[in-house]
C-alpha positions as CSV (number, residue, x, y, z in Angstrom):
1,X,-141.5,102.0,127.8
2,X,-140.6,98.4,127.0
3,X,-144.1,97.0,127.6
4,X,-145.1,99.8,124.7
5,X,-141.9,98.8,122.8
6,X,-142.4,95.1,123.1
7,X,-146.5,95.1,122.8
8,X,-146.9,97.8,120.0
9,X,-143.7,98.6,118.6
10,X,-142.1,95.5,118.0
11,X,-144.9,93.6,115.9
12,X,-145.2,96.3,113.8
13,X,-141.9,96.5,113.1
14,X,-141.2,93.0,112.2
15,X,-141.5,92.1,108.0
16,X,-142.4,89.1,107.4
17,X,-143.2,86.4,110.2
18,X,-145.8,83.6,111.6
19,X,-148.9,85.5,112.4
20,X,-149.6,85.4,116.2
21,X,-152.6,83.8,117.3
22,X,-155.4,86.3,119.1
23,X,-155.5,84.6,121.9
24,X,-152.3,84.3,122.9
25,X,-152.1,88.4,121.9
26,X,-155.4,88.9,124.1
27,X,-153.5,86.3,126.9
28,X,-150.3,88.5,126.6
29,X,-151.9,91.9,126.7
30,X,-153.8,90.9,130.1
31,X,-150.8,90.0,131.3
32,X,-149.0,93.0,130.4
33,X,-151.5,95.1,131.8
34,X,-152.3,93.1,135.1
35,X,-148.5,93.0,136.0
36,X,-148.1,97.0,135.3
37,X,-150.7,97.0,137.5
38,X,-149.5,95.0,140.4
39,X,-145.9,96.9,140.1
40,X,-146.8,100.1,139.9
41,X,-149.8,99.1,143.2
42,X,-146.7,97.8,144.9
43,X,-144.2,101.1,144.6
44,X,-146.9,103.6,144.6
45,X,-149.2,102.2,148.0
46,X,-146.6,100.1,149.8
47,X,-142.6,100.7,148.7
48,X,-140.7,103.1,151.6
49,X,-137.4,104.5,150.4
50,X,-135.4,106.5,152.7
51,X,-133.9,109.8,151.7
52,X,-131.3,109.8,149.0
53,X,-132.5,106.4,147.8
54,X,-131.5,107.6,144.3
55,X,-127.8,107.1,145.5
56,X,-128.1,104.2,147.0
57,X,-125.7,101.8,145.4
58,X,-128.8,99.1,145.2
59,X,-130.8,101.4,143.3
60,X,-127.6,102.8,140.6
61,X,-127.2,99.2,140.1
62,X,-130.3,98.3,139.8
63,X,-131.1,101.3,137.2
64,X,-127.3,100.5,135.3
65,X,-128.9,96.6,135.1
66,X,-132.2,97.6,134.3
67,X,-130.6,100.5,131.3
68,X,-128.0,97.9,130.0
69,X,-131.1,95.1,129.9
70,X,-133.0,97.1,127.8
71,X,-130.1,98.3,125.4
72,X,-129.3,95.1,125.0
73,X,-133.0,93.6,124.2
74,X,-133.5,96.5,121.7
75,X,-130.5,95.4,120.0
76,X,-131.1,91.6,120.1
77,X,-134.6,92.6,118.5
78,X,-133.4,94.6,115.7
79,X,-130.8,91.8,114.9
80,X,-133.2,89.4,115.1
81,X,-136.1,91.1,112.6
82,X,-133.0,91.7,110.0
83,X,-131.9,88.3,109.7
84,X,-133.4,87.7,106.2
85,X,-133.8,89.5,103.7
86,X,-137.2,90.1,102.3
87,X,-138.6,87.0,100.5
88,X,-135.8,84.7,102.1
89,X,-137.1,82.1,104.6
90,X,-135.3,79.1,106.8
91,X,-134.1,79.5,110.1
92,X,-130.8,81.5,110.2
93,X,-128.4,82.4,113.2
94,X,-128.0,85.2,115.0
95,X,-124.9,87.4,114.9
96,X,-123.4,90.3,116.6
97,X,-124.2,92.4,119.8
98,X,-124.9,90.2,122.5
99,X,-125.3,86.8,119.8
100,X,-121.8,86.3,119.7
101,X,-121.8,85.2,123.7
102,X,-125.1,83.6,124.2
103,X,-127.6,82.4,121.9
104,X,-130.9,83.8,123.1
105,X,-129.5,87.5,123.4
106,X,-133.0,89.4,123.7
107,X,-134.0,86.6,126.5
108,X,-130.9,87.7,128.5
109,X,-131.6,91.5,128.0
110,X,-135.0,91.1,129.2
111,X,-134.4,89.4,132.4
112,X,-131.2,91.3,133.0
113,X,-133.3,94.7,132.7
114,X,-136.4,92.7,135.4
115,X,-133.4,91.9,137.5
116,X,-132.2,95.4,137.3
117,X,-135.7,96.6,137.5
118,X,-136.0,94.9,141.0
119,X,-133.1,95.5,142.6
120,X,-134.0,99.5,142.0
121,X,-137.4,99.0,143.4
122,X,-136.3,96.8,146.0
123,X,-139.6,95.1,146.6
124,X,-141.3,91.9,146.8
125,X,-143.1,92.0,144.2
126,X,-140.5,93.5,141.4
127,X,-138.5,90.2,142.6
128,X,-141.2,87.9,142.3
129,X,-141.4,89.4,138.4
130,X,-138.5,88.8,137.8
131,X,-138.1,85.1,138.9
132,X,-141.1,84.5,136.9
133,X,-139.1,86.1,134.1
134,X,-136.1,84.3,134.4
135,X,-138.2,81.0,134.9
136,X,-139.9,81.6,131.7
137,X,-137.9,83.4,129.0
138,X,-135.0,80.5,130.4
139,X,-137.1,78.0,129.8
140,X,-137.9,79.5,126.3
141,X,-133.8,80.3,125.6
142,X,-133.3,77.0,126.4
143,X,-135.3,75.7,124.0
144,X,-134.0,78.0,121.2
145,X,-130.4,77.0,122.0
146,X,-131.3,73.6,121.3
């Protein structure tokens, strides 16, 4: 649902912005695709769950992260594409939801939902997503904070 939300939804949603170059789109999409790939490889052909995984308290944790994650990058997105008001331009800063305790809001929803994520699949690979996640969109938050 998110890679649809972030990778179809989201661009088309946003008013006015700096056009995104193709291939960093084309980059992006492969990306998307190759990952899904590798994740859903990993907990169809190799993940083992015992019985009544589903109430293991790894996997409600990991679903309540993953949920809450996602909640909160929704939100952070919205807030972000309503910051001006058509024709208005500049940079402006965030407020409410999440924005009012960290500055890259939608960076922390998205790797608390890929933490989440992993600790409900419970595999390598989910983990190593979302290390590469944190590395990355932290990096980028970072950056944005400064």
């Amino acid at each position: 649902f998110l890679v649809h939300c972030r990778a179809l939804v989201f661009p088309l949603l946003i008013r006015e912005g700096k056009p995104t170059p193709f291939f960093t789109f084309v980059l992006a999409l492969l990306f998307c695709i190759y990952n899904g790939y590798l994740q859903g490889r990993s907990l169809i052909n190799y993940a083992k769950y015992p019985s009544g995984w589903l109430e293991d308290p790894r996997f409600i944790t990991g679903f309540i992260g993953w949920l809450t994650g996602m909640a909160i990058n929704i939100h952070s997105d919205h807030i972000l594409r309503n910051l001006r008001k058509p024709g208005e331009t500049g940079y402006k800063i965030p407020r409410g939801g999440m924005f009012e305790y960290v500055s890259g809001a939608n960076f922390f929803g998205e790797i608390l939902e890929w933490f989440g994520f992993a600790l409900a699949c419970y595999t390598i690979e989910s983990l190593a997503f979302a290390l590469c996640t944190l590395f990355i969109l932290g990096s980028r938050a970072k950056q944005h904070h400064q």
